[in-house]
N, C-alpha and C positions, 0 to 999 in steps of 0.2 A: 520611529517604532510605534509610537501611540495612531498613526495614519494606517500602518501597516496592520494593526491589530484591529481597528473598526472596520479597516475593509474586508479585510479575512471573516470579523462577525458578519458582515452582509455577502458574501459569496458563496456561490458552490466549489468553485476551481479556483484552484490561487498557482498562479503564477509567480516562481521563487526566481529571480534573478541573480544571478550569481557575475564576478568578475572573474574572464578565463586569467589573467594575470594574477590577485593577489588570491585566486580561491575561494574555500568554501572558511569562512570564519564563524566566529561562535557567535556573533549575531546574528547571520544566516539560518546557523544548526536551532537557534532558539527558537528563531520565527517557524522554519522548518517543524519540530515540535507541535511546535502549539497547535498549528494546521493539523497534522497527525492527529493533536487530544481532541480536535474539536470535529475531526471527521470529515475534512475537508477533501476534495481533488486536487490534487499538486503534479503539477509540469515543473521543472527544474531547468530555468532554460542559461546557460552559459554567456553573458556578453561577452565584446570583445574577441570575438574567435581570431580577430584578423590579425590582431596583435601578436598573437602569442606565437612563440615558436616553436616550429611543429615537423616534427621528426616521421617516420614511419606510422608509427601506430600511439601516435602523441593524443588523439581522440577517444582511444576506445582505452588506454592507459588512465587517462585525466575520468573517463566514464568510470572505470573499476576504482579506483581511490574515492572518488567522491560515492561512489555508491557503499562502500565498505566504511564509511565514518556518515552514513545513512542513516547504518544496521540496525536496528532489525530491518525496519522498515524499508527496503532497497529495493522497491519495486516500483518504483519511479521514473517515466521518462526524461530523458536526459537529452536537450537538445544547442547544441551548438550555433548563437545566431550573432549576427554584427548588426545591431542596428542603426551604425552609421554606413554602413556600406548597405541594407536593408538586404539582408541573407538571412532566409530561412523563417523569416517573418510568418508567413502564411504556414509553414508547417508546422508553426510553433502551435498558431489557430485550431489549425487541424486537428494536433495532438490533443489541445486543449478542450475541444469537443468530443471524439472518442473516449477522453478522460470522464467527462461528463456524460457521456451514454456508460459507459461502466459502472460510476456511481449510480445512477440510477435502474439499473438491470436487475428484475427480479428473476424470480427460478421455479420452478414449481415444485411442489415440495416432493413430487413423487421422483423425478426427476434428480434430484437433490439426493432423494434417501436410496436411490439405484447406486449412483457415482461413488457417493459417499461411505456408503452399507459398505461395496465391495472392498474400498479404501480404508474401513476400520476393521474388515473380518481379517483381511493379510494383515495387517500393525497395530491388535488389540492396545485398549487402553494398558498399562503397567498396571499389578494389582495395589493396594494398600493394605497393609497390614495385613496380608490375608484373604482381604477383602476384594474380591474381582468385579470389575467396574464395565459395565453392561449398559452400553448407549444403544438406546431403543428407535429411536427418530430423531429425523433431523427437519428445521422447518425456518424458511428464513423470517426475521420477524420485522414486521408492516411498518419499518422508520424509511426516513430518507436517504440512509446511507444503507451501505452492505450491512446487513447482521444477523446471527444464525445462532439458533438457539437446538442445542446438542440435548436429551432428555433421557438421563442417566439414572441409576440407581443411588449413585453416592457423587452427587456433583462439586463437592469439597472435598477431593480428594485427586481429582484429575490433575497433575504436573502441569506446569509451564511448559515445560519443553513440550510434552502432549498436542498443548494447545496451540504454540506457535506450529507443532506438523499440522494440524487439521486446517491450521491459516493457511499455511505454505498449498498443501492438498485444492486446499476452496481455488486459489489462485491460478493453481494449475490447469484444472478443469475448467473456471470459470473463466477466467480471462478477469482479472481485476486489478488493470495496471494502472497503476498511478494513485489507486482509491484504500482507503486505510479499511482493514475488514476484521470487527468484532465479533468475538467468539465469545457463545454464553455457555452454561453447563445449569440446567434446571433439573430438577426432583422430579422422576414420574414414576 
């Protein structure tokens, strides 16, 4: 764990191996985690595919469970490889790099506040107390991971749920699979 935790500090993409046989365990979910807090790229890659026993849709079933004890954060590719049989090796790479052009992909902020504007006039903020909450711009800000900074009237007041739709919305339009994507709410 302590190996897995210095490496994860010097990477951009961390590579989560998993056993298709005993699953995703709470040592997995943790390392899992931490990668998330710390903003990392995560590919999820399955050992053992060859093992396991595999019915019709024993793939894309084993992908939706493991994705759903993910949650929130389930926007993670998911790949199935044997590396004693060497399957899937290079697409895991693949994946792995794609990963890493997403984390790093800026946007322009006019471009951002187009997508965006039209995605928050259809599903205003909820108001508070009264108090109706009016996001003005949007502008991603200059770190090395995804991050976007939302410039509201009452930026403490904006829900959870809110914020995870405007995560879920960035995702959609941007394409940011695999990459953990922070939402801010600032004062303008």
């Amino acid at each position: 764990v302590m190996r897995a935790i210095k490496a994860m500090e010097e990477a951009d993409i961390c590579f989560i191996m998993l056993d298709a046989v005993d699953g995703l365990e709470m040592q997995d979910l943790s390392i899992f985690s931490l990668a998330v807090k710390r903003n990392k790229g995560i590919v999820v890659l399955v050992n053992k595919w060859d093992l396991a026993t595999k019915e019709t849709n024993t793939a894309r079933d084993f992908e939706n469970a493991l994705k759903a004890r993910l949650a929130p954060f389930n926007d993670v590719p998911v790949i199935f490889i044997s590396a004693l049989e060497k399957q899937r090796i290079f697409k895991a790479i693949d994946k792995g790099l794609e990963v890493w052009e997403n984390r790093k992909r800026k946007i322009k902020t006019s471009t951002l506040n187009d997508i965006m504007g039209e995605v928050i006039e259809k599903n205003p903020p909820p108001s508070h107390r009264g108090k109706f909450i009016k996001i003005k711009y949007i502008t991603q800000l200059p770190v090395y991971y995804p991050a976007f900074a939302f410039f509201c009237n009452y930026p403490k007041h904006v829900k959870e749920a809110y914020r995870n739709f405007l995560e879920n919305q960035l995702r959609k339009h941007f394409d940011f699979e695999g990459v953990p994507v922070s939402v801010f709410f600032r004062q303008k």
